[in-house]
C-alpha positions in Angstrom: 46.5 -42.1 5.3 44.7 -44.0 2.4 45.5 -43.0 -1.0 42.9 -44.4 -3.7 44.0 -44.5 -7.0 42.6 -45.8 -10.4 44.4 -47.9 -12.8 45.5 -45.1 -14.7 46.7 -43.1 -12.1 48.8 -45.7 -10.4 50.6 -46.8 -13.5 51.7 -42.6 -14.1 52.8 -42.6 -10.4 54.8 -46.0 -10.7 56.3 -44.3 -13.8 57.2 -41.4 -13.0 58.4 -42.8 -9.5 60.8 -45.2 -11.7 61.7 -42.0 -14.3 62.6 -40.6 -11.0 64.7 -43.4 -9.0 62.8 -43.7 -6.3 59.9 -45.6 -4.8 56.1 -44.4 -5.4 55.7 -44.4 -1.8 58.8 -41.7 -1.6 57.3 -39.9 -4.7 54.4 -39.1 -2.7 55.7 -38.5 0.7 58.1 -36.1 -1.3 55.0 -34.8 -3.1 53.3 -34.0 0.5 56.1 -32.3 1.5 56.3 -30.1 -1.3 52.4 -28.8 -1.2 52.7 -28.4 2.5 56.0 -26.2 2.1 53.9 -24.5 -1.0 51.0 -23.2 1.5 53.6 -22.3 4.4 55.2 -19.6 1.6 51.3 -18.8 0.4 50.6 -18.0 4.1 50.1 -14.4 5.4 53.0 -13.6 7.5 51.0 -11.0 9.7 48.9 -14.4 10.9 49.7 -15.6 14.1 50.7 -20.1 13.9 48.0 -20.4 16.2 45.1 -19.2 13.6 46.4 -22.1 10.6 44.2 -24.3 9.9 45.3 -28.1 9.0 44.1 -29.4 5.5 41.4 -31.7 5.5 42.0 -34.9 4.0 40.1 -33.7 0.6 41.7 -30.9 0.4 45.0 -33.0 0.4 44.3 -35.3 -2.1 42.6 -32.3 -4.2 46.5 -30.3 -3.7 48.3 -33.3 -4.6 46.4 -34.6 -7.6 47.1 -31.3 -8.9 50.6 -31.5 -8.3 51.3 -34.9 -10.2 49.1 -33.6 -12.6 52.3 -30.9 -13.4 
């Protein structure tokens, strides 16, 4: 996966990675993990795994700019 960021945005990331202890490209796997845990525990329970739709890569980058945004 491609992640395209502007000047800005990187330099937060690498900060906040550093603030952190870790690497930018762990900040963000850890990032993924924590929207795609988020919308397991926002998903109806009554529907059946079969029915779950996969997030399209807009959507992604869409969830995850809002998270870093936090």
């Amino acid at each position: 996966m491609e992640l395209r960021l502007n000047f800005d945005q990187r330099a937060r990331l690498e900060l906040i990675a550093l603030y952190a202890g870790t690497s930018t490209e762990q900040l963000l796997v850890d990032a993924a993990h924590l929207v795609l845990e988020r919308d397991a525990a926002d998903a109806p329970f009554s529907a059946p795994a079969c029915t779950q739709r996969f997030l399209s890569e807009i959507e992604l980058d869409a969830r995850l700019d809002r998270l870093l945004r936090q």
